[in-house]
C-alpha positions as CSV (number, residue, x, y, z in Angstrom):
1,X,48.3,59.2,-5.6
2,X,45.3,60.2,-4.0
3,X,43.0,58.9,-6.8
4,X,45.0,55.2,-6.7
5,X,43.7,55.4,-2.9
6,X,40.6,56.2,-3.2
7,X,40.3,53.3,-6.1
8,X,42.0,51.0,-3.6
9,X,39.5,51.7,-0.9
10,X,36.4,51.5,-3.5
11,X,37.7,47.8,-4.8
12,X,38.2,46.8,-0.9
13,X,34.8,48.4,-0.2
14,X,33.6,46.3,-3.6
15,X,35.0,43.1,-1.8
16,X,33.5,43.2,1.2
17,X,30.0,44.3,-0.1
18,X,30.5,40.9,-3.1
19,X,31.4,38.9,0.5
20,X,27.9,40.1,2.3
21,X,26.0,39.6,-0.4
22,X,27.4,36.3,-1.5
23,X,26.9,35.4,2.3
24,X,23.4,36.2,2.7
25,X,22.7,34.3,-0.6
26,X,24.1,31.3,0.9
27,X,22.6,31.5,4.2
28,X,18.7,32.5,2.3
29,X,19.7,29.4,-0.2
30,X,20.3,27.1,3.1
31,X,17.0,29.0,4.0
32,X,15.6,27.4,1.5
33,X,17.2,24.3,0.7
34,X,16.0,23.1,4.5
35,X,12.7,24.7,3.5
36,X,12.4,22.3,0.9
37,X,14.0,19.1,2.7
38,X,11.9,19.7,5.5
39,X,8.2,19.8,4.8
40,X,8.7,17.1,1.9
41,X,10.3,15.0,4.9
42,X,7.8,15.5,7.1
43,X,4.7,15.0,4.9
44,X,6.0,12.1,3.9
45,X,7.0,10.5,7.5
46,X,4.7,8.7,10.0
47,X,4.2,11.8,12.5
48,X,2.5,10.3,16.1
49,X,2.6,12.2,19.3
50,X,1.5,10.3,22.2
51,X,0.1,12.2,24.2
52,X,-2.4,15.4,24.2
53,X,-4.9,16.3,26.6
54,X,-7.6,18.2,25.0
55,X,-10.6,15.8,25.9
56,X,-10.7,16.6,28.8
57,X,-9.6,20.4,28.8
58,X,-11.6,21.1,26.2
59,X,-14.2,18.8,24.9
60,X,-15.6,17.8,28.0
61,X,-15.9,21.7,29.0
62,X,-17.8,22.1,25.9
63,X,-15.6,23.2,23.2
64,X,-16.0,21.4,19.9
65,X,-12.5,20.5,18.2
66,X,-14.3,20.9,14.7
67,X,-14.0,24.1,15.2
68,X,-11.1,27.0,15.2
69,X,-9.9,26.9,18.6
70,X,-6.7,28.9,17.9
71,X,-6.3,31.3,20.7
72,X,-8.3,28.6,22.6
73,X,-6.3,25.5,22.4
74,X,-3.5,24.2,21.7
75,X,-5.4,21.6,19.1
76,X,-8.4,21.4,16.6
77,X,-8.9,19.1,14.1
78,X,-7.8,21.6,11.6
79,X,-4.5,21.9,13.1
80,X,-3.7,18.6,13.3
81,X,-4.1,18.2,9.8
82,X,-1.3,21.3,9.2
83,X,0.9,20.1,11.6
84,X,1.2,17.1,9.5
85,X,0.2,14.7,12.6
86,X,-0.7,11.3,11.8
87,X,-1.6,9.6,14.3
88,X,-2.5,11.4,18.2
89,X,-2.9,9.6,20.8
90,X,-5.8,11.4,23.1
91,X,-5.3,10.8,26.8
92,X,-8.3,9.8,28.7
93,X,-8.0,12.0,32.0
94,X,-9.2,12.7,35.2
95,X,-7.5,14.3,38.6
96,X,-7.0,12.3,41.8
97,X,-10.5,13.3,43.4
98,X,-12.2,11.0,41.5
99,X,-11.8,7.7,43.0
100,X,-14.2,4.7,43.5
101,X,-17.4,4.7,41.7
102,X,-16.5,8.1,39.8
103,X,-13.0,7.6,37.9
104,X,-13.9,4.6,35.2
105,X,-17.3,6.6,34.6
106,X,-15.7,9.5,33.9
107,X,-13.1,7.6,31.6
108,X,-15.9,5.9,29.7
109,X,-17.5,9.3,29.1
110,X,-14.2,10.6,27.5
111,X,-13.8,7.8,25.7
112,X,-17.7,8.6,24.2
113,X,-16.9,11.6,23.6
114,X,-13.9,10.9,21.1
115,X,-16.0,8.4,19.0
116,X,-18.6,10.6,19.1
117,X,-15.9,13.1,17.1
118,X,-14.5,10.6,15.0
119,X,-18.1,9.4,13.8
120,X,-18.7,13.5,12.9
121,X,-16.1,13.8,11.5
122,X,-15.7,10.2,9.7
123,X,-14.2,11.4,6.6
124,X,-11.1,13.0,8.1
125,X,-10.5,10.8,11.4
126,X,-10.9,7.4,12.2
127,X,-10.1,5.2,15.6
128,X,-7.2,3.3,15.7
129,X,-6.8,-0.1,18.0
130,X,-4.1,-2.2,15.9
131,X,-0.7,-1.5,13.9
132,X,-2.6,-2.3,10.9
133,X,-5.3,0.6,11.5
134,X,-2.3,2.5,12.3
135,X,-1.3,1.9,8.3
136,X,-4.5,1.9,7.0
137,X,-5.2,5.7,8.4
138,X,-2.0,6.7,7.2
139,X,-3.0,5.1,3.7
140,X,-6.0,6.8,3.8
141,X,-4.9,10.4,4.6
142,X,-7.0,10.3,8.1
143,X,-6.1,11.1,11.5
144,X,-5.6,7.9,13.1
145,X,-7.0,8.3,17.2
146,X,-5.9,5.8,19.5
147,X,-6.7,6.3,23.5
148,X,-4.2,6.5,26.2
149,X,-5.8,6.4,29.5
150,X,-3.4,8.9,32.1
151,X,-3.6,7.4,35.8
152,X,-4.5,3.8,36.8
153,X,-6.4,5.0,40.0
154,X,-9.3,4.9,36.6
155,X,-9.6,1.1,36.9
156,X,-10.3,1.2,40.7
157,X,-8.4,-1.2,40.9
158,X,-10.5,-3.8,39.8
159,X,-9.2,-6.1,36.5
160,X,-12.4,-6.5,34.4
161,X,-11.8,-2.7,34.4
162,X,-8.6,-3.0,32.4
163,X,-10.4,-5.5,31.0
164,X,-13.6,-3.3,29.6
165,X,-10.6,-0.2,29.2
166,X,-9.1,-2.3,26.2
167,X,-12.1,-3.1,24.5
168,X,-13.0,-0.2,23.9
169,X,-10.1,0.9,22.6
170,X,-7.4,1.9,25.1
171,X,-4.1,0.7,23.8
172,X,-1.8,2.0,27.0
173,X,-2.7,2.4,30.9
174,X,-0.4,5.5,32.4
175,X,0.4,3.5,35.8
176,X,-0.3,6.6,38.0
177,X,-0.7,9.9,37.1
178,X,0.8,12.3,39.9
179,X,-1.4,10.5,42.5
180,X,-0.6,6.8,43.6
181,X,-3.3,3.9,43.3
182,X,-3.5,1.3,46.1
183,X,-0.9,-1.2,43.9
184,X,1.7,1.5,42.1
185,X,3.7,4.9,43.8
186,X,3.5,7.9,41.5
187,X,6.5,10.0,41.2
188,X,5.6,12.9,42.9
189,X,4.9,10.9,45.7
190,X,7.9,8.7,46.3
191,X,9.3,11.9,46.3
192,X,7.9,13.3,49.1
193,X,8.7,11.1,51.9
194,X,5.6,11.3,54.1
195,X,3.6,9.1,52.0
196,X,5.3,5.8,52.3
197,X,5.0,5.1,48.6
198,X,6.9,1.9,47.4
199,X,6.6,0.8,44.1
200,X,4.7,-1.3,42.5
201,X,3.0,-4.5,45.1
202,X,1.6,-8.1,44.0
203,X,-1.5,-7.0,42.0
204,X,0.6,-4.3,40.3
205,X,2.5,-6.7,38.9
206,X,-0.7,-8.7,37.9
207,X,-2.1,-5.8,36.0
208,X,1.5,-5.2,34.3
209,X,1.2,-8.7,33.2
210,X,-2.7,-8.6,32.0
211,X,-1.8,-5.7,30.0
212,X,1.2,-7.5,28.1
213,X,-1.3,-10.6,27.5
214,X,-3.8,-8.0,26.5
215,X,-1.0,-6.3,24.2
216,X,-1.9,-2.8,25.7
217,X,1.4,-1.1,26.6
218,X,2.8,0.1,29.9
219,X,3.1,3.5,30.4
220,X,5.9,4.8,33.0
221,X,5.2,8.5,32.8
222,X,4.2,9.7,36.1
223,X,5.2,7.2,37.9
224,X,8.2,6.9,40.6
225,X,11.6,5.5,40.2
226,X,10.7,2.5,42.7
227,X,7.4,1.6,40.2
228,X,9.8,1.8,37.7
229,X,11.9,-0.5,38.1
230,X,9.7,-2.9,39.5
231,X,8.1,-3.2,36.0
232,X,11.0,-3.1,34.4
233,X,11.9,-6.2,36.1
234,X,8.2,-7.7,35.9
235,X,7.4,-6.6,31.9
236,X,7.5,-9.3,29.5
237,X,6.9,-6.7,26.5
238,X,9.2,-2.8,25.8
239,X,7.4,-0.4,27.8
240,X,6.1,3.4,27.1
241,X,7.0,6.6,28.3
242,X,4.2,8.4,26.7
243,X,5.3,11.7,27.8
244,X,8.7,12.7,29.7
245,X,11.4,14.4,29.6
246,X,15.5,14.1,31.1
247,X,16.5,15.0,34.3
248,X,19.5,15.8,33.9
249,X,18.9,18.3,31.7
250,X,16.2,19.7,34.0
251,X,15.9,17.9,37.4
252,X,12.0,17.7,37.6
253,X,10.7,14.6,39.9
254,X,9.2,13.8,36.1
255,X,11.9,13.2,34.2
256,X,14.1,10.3,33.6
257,X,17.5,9.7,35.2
258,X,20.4,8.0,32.9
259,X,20.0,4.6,34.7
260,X,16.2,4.6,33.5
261,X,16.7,5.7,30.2
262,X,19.6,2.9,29.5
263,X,17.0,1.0,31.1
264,X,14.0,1.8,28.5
265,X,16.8,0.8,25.9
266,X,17.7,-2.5,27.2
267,X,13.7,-2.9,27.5
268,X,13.3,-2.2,23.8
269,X,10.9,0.5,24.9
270,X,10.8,4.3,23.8
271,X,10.6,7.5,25.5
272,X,8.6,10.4,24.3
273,X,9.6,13.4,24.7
274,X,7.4,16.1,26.5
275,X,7.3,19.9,25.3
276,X,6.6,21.8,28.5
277,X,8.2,24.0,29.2
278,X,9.3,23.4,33.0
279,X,10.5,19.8,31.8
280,X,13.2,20.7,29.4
281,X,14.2,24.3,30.9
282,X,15.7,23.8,34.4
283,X,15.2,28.2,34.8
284,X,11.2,27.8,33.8
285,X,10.0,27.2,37.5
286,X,11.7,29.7,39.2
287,X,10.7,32.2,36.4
288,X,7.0,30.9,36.4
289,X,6.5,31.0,40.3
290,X,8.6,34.7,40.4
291,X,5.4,35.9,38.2
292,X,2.8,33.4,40.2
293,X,3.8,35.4,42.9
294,X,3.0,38.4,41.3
295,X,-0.3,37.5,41.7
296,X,-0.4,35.2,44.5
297,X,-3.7,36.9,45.8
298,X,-5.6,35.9,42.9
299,X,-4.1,32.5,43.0
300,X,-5.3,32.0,46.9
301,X,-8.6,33.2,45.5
302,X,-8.5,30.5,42.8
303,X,-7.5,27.9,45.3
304,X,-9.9,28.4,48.1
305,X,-12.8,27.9,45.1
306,X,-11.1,24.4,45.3
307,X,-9.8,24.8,42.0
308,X,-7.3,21.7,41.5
309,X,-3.2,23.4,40.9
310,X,-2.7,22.6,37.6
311,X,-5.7,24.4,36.5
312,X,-4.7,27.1,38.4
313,X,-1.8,27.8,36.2
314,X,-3.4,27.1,33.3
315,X,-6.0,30.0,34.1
316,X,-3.4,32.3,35.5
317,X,-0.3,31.9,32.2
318,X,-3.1,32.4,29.8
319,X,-4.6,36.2,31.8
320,X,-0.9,36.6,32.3
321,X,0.1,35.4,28.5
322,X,3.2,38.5,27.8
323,X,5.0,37.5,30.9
324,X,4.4,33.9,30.5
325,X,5.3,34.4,26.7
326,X,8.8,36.3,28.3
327,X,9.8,33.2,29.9
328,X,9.5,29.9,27.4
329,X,12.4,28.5,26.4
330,X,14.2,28.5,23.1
331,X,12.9,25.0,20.7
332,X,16.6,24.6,20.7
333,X,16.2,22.9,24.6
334,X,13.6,20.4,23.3
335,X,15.9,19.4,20.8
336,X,18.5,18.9,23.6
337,X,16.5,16.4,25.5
338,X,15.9,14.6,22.2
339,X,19.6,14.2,21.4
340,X,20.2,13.4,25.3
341,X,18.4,10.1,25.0
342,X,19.9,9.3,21.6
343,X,23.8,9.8,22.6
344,X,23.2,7.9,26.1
345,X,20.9,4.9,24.7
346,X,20.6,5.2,21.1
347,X,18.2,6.8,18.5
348,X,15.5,3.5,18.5
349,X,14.5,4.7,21.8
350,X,13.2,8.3,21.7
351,X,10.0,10.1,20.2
352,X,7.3,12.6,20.9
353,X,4.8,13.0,23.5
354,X,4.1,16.7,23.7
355,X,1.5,16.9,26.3
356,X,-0.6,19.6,24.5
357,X,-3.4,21.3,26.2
358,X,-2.4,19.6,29.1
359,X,0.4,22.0,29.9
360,X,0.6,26.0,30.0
361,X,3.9,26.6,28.2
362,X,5.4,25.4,25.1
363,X,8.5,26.1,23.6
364,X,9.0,29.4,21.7
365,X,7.6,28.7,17.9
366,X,5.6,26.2,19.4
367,X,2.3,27.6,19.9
368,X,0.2,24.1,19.1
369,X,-0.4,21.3,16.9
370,X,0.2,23.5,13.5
371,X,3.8,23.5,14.6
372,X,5.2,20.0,14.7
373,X,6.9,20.7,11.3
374,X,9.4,23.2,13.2
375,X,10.8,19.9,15.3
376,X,11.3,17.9,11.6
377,X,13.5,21.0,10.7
378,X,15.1,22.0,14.1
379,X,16.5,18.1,14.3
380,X,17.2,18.2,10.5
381,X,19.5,21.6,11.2
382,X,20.7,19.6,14.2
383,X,22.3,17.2,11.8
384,X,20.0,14.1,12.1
385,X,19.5,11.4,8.8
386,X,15.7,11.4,7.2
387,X,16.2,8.3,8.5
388,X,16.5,9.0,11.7
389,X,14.0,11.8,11.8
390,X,11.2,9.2,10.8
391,X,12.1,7.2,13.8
392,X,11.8,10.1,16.1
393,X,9.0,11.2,14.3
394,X,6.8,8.0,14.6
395,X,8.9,4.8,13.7
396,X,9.7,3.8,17.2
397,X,6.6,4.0,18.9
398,X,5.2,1.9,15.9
399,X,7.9,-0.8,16.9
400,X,7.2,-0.4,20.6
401,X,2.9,-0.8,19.9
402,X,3.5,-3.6,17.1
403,X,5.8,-5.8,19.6
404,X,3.1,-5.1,22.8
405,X,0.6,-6.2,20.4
406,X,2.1,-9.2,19.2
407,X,0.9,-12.5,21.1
């Protein structure tokens, strides 16, 4: 009797351990099978992001992309190549205190500065202006650069600006960045109520115009909910949200509410999504500032040098990188915003606008450029079609920049 048990509890215990193993087979052959699926997918798929900032954190500090940055930067010519990126659009930047006389100088130097890359580095990158150089660096296995310029206050406002902007290469205009111009209200300051910001006036609407005759698109990120929808109303072409995020998901002033999202749908636009971290994870600013104020003597020390806020946190999460590190969200929450848009509006209208090196926290997993093939296999374990992956990964902004470029 006792030997029967003993056998009995041996083939159970045989069972079980069959059950584990043939588990852990399947889940290392899913493993793999996504493995597979996913880099062939995304090698093979149009991969643009629309928005990354390293000119002007990096290159025009001194740093030259043609080399390793890792540790450094979130990008490097290098690293766009593994990440499989296609296409980047590099945003032309500078903060509010530039202004008259100082702002479109200072674009026109960035704007030097990344055809004075491309032309090093001819063989691996080239500019991009129109959908069919778009193709024809994709065909060629080069990084295709266009130029985003982030904040109108750089055409001071003056037309022949815009004008000189396009030709040389600028294919969208980021309305406002956080700081309004004379003619558009940023977001961050229709909502603060002292300012009196109120949308977009009479030669606002004449530069949203020039840019659809110019076919150079209109970019909404930054920009209030009153701006908003006065282009909306005054566009004749889809618009761009190079790179934002939804609000409610995370209820930042610079994210979009459902209303503007339908909106960007009816529009035929697209809305890129943006990675950082305290635009997808409603907890990230109340666990950023509890460490900020850690430290808020060094950050009063950092301010009264005149230093502007956002490089402020820049220099403080990377001395403070482990509890910065402790803080990012899963890549699961980027993924949420992403399949937000596409069950409220629909899957033509969403892509991805990252906003590297212009942000201090990505995602966990997401550490820079390199990493983009983690999004092709986080939305193909979410469920989504190769189809739909491509559109997400590049195919809709291509529709939204081939229909602004029609004339």
């Amino acid at each position: 009797m006792w030997v029967k048990k003993e056998a009995k509890k041996t083939n159970i215990h045989n069972i079980f351990l069959m059950r584990s193993i043939f588990t852990a087979l399947l889940a290392l052959t899913s493993t793999l099978s996504y493995s597979q699926v996913y880099k062939k997918l995304h090698n093979e798929a149009i991969v643009i992001d629309t928005h990354n900032d390293v000119l002007s954190s990096a290159t025009m500090r001194g740093l030259d992309i043609g080399n390793n940055l890792k540790g450094k930067t979130h990008s490097d010519i290098a690293r766009f190549k593994k990440g499989g990126i296609d296409i980047q659009v590099f945003s032309i930047f500078c903060d509010e205190k530039f202004g008259r006389d100082t702002a479109f100088k200072f674009a026109n130097i960035e704007i030097d500065s990344l055809y004075a890359i491309v032309s090093r580095h001819s063989d691996k990158m080239m500019m991009v202006t129109s959908p069919e150089q778009l193709q024809q660096a994709v065909k060629e296995k080069k990084l295709g650069c266009m130029i985003g310029v982030e904040g109108g206050h750089m055409i001071e406002d003056r037309m022949n600006y815009l004008d000189s902007l396009f030709q040389r290469g600028a294919r969208y205009l980021t309305l406002t960045w956080n700081n309004s111009t004379s003619w558009a209200s940023s977001a961050k300051d229709e909502t603060n109520k002292e300012t009196g910001a109120n949308g977009l006036n009479d030669f606002g609407k004449s530069i949203v115009h020039r840019m659809n005759d110019l076919g150079m698109m209109v970019d909404l990120s930054h920009t209030g909910e009153k701006t908003f929808w006065d282009v909306i109303q005054s566009t004749k072409k889809p618009v761009l949200l190079s790179h934002s995020s939804v609000y409610r998901l995370c209820p930042v002033f610079r994210n979009l509410k459902d209303d503007q999202i339908k909106a960007i749908a009816k529009n035929g636009g697209v809305i890129q999504v943006n990675f950082y971290s305290g635009f997808i994870d409603s907890n990230y600013q109340k666990n950023r500032k509890a460490i900020f104020d850690k430290h808020s003597m060094e950050k009063d020390s950092l301010k009264e040098l005149g230093i502007p806020d956002f490089e402020i946190s820049e220099t403080l999460a990377k001395k403070y990188k482990k509890e910065m590190d402790a803080i990012r969200p899963p890549l699961s929450l980027l993924i949420d915003h992403i399949d937000y848009i596409v069950k409220l509006a629909g899957i033509d209208y969403v892509g991805l606008g990252a906003d590297m090196d212009g942000i201090e926290s990505l995602p966990q997993g997401l550490n820079g450029v390199e990493d983009f093939p983690k999004i092709t296999m986080a939305l193909l374990k979410r469920g989504y079609s190769e189809t739909d992956i491509r559109k997400i990964l590049g195919g809709n902004f291509i529709r939204v920049f081939e229909a602004n470029s029609k004339q």
